[in-house]
Every structure is written in C-alpha cells, then in structure tokens.
N, C-alpha and C positions, 0 to 999 in steps of 0.2 A: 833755348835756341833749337831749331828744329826746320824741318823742310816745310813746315808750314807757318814762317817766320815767325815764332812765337818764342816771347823770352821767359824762361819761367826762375824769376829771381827770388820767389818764396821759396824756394826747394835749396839754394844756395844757403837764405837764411834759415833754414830745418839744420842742415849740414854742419854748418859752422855751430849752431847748436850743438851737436853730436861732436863737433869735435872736442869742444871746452868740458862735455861732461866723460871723455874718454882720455881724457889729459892725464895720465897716469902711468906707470908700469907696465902694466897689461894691455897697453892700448897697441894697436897696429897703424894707426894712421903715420902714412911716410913711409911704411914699407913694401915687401913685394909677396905677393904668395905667388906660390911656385906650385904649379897641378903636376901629382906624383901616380904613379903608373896606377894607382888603388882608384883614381877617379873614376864614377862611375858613367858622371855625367857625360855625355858627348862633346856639349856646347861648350867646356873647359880643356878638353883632352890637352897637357901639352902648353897649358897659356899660363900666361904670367899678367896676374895682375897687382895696379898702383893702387894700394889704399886710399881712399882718400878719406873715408869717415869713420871709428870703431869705437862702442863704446854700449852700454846697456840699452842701448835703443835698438841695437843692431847696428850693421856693416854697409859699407856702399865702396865699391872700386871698378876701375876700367882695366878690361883687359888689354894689353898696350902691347900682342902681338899677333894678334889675327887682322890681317888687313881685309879690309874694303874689298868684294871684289866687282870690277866693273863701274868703280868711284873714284874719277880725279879730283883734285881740288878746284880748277876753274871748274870742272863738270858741277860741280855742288853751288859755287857759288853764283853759276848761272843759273840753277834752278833756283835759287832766294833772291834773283834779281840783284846782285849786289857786284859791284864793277869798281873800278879804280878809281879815287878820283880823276885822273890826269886818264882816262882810256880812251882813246880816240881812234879803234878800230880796233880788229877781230885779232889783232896781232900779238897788240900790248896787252889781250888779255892773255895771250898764251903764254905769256914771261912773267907771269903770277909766281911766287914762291913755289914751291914745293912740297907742301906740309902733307904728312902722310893723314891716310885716313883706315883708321880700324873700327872694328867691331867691339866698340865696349862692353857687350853682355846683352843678355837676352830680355831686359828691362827696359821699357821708351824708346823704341830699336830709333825711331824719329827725331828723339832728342839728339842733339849735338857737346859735348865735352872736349872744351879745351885746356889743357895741361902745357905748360908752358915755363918760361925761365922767368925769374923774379922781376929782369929787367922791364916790364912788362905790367901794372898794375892800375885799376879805378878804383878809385874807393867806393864801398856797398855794394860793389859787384864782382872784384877780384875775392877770392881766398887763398888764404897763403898755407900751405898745407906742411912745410920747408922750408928752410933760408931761399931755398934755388929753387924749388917750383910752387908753382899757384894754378887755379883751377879757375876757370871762366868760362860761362854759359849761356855766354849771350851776343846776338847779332852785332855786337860793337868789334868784340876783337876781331871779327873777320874782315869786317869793313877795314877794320887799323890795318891788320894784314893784305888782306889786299891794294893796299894804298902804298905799302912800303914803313909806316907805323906800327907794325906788330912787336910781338916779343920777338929777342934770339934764336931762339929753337922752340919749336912749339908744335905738339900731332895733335890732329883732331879725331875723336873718341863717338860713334853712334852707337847710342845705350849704354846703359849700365850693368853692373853686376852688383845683388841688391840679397842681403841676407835679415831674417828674421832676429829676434834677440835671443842669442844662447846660441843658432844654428852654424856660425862662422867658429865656432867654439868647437861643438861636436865632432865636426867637419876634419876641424886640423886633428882631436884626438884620434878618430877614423882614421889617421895618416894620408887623410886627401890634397892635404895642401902641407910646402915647409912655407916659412916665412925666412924672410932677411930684411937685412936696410935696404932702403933704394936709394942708387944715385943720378943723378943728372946725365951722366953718359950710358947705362943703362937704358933710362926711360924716353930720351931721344937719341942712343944708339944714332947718332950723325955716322950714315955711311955703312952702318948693317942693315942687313934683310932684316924682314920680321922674323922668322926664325932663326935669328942669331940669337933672339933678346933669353931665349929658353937656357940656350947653353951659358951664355954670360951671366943670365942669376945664378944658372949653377957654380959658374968656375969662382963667383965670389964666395960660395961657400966650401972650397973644394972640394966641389963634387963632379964625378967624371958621369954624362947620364948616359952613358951605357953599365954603367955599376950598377944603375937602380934597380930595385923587383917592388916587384907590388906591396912587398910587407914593411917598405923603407921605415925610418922612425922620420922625428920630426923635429925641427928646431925649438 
C-alpha cells in the first residue's frame, strides 16, 4: 500500500517468513525498542518502535511515535482516491475515523503499514504478529476503514525501520535501544499524544526518563 496505490503482498510473505524462523527466545517480534540517549541516529531520537519481524534475516519495525506532519487520514485517503462506500458529499468524508498517521522509518517513506487489533483479519494478507495485533499492508483495510468495516483501533505506519542481520544486535549491545513487551494500549495509546508513547514504554519498565544518561544499560 502506498500513495501510488500499489499493494506489495510479497513483502508480507518475506515477513512472515522471518517471523517463523525468529520463533525463539532471542526473537523481538511483539516487542517495543525503546531509543536511549546513546542514539546516534537523528531519524530515531526518542522513538519507540513495534517489532514486527526479528530473526537471522534481520529486523523490520515501525516507529509508532513520530507522527505524520501535515497528513490526515481523509487527506491520504483522498489522494488514493478511496471514499466511503455510502459517501455522498464532501461532509461524510470529513466524519472518516480518526486513525493516526506516523512516520514508520526512513525505508519505503511511500509505503503504508497498518497495525491494528486482531478484530480485524483477511486471510494471505493479514499477519498476526500478537494475540491483539496484526499488520496489514494493503489498500483493502483502508477501504474497510473507511466504510465503517475496519479493525477497533488501528494507526497507519509510512515506512519502515529496516535492519541488516546481526545490526539490530549490535545496536542494542551499543546501548542504543532497551527493549520490552508491547501492549495494545501502548501501541494505540487511545487518547495520548505521540509523545506519550516514549514515557509509557518507559513507565512499563520502571523507568523515569529523566534518570536516563547516555551510558544506560539495556534489557
């Protein structure tokens, strides 16, 4: 899914590839890394990203607190041409849900990533990454969404955040990132800012993030 309405459902089946061979102990997928003052990168400072793939192939997740700036969601969906069923003027498009839109990483800034609540599935096109969320990547669930058919709660994700094999490894020994589990209220935060999502990974770890220095250790 992309602003050039293109669905790219081989990348979904790569993904789920990666997840069954990162099905293990050491795996991350389902959790959150957490960027600790040591980041070097800019494009991270500060973000909290969803796993969604980890495993000897490498990493793939969406940042899930830097929003969009300048991107509604009718604004988006207007530009993919894609409308209500039942729309019958410039009004009923403005009563569209709500669904937030961020910057999922500096990979496919075009592509579109939806994250979402289980309630919510197709099969060969959903991934269930979670009992409670699933990852969908294709101009279907927008349509569903805008019709009133969508999931529960659900943010939309442009690009990715996309690591080589071994690199998401280094990374966290570096002290660049902590990890934790991720929960459903976390990752749609119903009713916080995007900069809430930063403090609320912490407070699940007891961490207050004015304690943090650059030399933090790491989960």
């Amino acid at each position: 899914m992309g602003t050039k309405c293109r669905s790219r459902n081989t990348s979904l089946s790569h993904m789920s590839k990666r997840l069954k061979l990162g099905a293990d102990g050491s795996s991350l997928n389902g959790q959150l890394l957490i960027a600790m003052p040591s980041m070097s990168d800019p494009r991270f400072a500060r973000s909290v990203i969803y796993m969604c793939a980890h495993s000897e192939d490498g990493a793939m997740g969406l940042i899930i607190n830097q929003t969009a700036k300048n991107l509604s969601f009718p604004d988006l969906l207007d530009r993919l041409e894609i409308y209500p069923d039942d729309a019958e003027d410039d009004e009923d498009f403005d009563n569209l849900p709500d669904v937030p839109i961020y910057v999922g990483g500096p990979v496919e800034t075009g592509r579109g990533f939806v994250l979402h609540t289980a309630d919510y599935f197709v099969k060969d096109t959903t991934l269930k990454i979670q009992n409670e969320i699933c990852l969908t990547a294709t101009l279907e669930i927008l349509k569903a969404i805008a019709s009133g058919h969508g999931p529960d709660q659900a943010i939309l994700a442009l690009g990715y955040a996309g690591w080589s094999p071994g690199q998401l490894e280094s990374e966290i020994q570096a002290n660049g990132w902590l990890n934790c589990p991720a929960t459903a209220d976390i990752v749609f935060a119903d009713g916080k800012t995007a900069s809430d999502k930063y403090a609320l990974a912490l407070a699940m770890m007891g961490i207050d993030p004015s304690h943090l220095v650059a030399d933090a250790g790491h989960a």
